[in-house]
N, C-alpha and C positions, 0 to 999 in steps of 0.2 A: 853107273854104280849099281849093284846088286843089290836086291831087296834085303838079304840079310845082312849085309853092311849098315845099309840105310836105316832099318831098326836097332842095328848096335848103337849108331851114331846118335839117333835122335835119343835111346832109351839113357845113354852115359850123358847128354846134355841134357836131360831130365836132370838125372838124379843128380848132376854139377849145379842145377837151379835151385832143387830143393835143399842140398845141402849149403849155398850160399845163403839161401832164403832164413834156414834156422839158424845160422852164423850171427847173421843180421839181427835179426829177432837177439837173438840173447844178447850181442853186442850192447842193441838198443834198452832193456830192458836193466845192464848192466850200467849202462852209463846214467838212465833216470835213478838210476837207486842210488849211486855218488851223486848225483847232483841234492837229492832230496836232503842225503846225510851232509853235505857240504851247506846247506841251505840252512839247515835244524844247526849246526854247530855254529855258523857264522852270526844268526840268528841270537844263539844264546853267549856267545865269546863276547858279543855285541854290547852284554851289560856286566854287570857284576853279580855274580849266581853266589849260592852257598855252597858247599864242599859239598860234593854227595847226594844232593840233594834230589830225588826223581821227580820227573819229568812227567805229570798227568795228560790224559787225551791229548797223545801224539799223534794218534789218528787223525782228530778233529782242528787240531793246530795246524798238521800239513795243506788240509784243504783249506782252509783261511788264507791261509798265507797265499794261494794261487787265485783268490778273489782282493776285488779293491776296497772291499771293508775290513780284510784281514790285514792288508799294505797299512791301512789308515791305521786300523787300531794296533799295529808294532810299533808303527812311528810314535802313535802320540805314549804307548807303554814306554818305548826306550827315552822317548823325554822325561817321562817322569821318576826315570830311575828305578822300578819296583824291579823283581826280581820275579815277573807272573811272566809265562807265553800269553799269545791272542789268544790260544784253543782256552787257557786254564780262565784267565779273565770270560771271555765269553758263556763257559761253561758254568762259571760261578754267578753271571751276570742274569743267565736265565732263569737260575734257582730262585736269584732273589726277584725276579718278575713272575715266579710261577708262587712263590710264598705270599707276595704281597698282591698280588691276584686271589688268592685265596684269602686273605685278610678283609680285606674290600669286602671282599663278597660276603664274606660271612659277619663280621663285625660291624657294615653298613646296608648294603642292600647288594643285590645283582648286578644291578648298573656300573656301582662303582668299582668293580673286578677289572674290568679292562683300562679303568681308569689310574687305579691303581697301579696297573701294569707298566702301563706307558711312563708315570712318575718313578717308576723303578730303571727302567731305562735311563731316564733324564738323570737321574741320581747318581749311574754309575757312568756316564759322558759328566757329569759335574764335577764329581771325586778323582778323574784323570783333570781335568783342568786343574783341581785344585792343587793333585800334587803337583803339577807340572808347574804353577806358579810358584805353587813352596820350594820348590827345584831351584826357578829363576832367581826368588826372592835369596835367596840361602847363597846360590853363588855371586849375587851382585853384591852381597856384604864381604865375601872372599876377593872380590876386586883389583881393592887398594894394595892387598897381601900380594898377589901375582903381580901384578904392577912394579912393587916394590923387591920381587923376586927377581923378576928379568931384568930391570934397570942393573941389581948389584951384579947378576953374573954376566948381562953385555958387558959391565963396566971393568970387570975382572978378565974379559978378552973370550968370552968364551960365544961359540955360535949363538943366533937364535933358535937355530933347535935344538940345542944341544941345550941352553935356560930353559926351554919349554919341558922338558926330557926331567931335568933338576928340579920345575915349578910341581910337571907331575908327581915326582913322590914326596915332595915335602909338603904337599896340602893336600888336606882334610877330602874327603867328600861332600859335592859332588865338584869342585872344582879337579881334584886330583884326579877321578874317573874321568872329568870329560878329556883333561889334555893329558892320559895317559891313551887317549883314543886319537887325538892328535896325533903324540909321538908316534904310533903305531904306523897310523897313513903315513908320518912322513918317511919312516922307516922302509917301506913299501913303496916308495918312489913318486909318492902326490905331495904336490908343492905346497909349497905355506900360503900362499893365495886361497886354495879349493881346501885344506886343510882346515885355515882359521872360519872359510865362509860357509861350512858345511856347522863347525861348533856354534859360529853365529845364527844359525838356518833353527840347528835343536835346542836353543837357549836365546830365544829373539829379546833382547832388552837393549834400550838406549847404550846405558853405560857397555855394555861388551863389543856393540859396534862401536865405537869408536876407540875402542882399545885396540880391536882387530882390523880399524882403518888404521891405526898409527901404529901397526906393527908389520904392516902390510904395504905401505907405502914408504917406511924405511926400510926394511928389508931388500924392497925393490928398488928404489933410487939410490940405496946405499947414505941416506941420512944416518944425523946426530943420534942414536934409540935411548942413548943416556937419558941426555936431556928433556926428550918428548916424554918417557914412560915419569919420570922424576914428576913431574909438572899435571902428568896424568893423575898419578898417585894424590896430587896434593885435592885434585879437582873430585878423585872419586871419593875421595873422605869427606869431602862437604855435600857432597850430592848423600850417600849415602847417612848425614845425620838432618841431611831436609824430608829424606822419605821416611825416617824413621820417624818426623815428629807429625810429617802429615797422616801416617796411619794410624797414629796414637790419639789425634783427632777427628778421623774418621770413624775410627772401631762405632762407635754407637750407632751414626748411621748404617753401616753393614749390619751389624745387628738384627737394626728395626728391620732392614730388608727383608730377614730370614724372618723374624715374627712376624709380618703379615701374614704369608701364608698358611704360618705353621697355626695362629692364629683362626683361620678360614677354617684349615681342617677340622679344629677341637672346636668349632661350633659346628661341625656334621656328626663326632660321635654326641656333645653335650645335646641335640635336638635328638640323637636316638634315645639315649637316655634317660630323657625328660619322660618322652614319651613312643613307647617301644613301637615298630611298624610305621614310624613317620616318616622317613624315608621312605621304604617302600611304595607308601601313597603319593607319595610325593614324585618319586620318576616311576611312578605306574602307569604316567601318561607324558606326554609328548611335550608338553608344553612343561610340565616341571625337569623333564630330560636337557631341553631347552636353556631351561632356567640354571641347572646347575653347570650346563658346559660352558653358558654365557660367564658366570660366576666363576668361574676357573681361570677360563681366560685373563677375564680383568685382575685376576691376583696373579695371574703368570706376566701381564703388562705391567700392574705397581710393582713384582719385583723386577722388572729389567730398567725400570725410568729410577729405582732409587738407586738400583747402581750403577747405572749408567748418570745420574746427576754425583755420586758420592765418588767419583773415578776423577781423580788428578794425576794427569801428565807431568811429570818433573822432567 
């Protein structure tokens, strides 16, 4: 082969490399950007959004969502129903641990800046538990109502997905959001087994498993569904006026829960007040630093032992 051959040939597989090479490249860079916007959409289709509504630190949302804190805080978001990304929750989260870092600091002493901090955190992992109870709580009264939905349309001949499809638009939220996400998946070709187990997964309460066992095992064996959901219905209405009178007798001890501590705190600003700079002297040394992280502590134990004793199973 001739040398000037030999350079045409290697220089045209050259440039056949380079130009596969930025094919590639853009292909790739093409397909992360659909994946990103197919992630952000599925993400937000995932709850129930406002019309219109824009969409804060989308930047900051993306990268969350590719960490296992950003995984954790969608999932515990889309339980509780809000209508926040992880980036806007997170971004709001910080504000209020950088506010009340500065509160602390300046309305008690230095020390309790970071202390401060850290209970702004705790605050806003609390306020996700709490909706996420008032979520549960809210659909386990919606219950009996779905129960008594599906019994009348199995009983009228019609599929169970096709009553689930019926249950989602006639009820309220969030009963009617969660099994409008049912009907979705089943729409989409996921079975009513992984279907009902995944709404059991993001709304864990006694009374829904065993709704989703007994709609789950006749479905499957091809049982009586009348009769079981009828009998269902009769069961969830009594569960659901034993919890209503057990909380009605609890409220006081939850209560006192939350006054202890709130308690603790208003004797740290009432002792600055007394007398100004007492604090300061007080964790200006080691042994008073000591004293008040001990003191913290024990009121972060008496409230977990009073709810944890004011906490009945039904």
């Amino acid at each position: 082969m001739e040398l000037g051959t030999l350079v045409q040939l290697t220089t045209g597989l050259t440039l056949l490399t380079c130009l596969l090479a930025v094919l590639g490249v853009h292909s790739y860079a093409a397909g992360r950007a659909q994946r990103r916007a197919l992630v952000d959409r599925l993400s937000i289709e995932g709850r129930i959004t406002v019309p219109g509504r824009r969409r804060h630190f989308p930047g900051l949302d993306r990268r969350l969502r590719r960490t296992r804190l950003g995984r954790l805080l969608e999932l515990r978001l889309a339980a509780t129903g809000l209508d926040v990304t992880p980036g806007e929750f997170f971004a709001a989260m910080l504000t209020a641990v950088a506010a009340l870092w500065l509160i602390g600091q300046a309305a008690l002493a230095p020390f309790f800046g970071p202390i401060a901090g850290l209970l702004g955190v705790w605050a806003a992992w609390q306020f996700l538990s709490w909706q996420r109870q008032k979520r549960i709580e809210k659909f386990i009264n919606q219950l009996p109502e779905l129960a008594r939905i599906l019994a009348n349309a199995t009983q009228a001949g019609l599929a169970l997905r096709t009553a689930v499809g019926m249950a989602a638009e006639e009820l309220e939220a969030p009963a009617g959001e969660e099994l409008a996400k049912v009907a979705n998946q089943l729409a989409m070709g996921a079975s009513m087994d992984d279907a009902l187990g995944e709404l059991a997964d993001r709304l864990p309460s006694r009374e829904l498993v065993v709704l989703v066992t007994t709609l789950v095992l006749s479905n499957r064996a091809g049982g009586q569904v009348v009769g079981a959901l009828r009998n269902l219905t009769d069961t969830l209405e009594e569960r659901k006026e034993t919890r209503r009178e057990i909380r009605t007798q609890l409220s006081q001890v939850s209560m006192t829960s939350y006054a202890v501590p709130v308690m603790g705190i208003g004797s740290l600003f009432l002792m600055n007040g007394v007398k100004d700079g007492a604090l300061d002297r007080m964790t200006g040394s080691s042994v008073g630093q000591a004293a008040v992280i001990i003191a913290f502590a024990l009121y972060a134990v008496g409230f977990v032992l009073i709810r944890r004793l004011s906490r009945i199973d039904v």
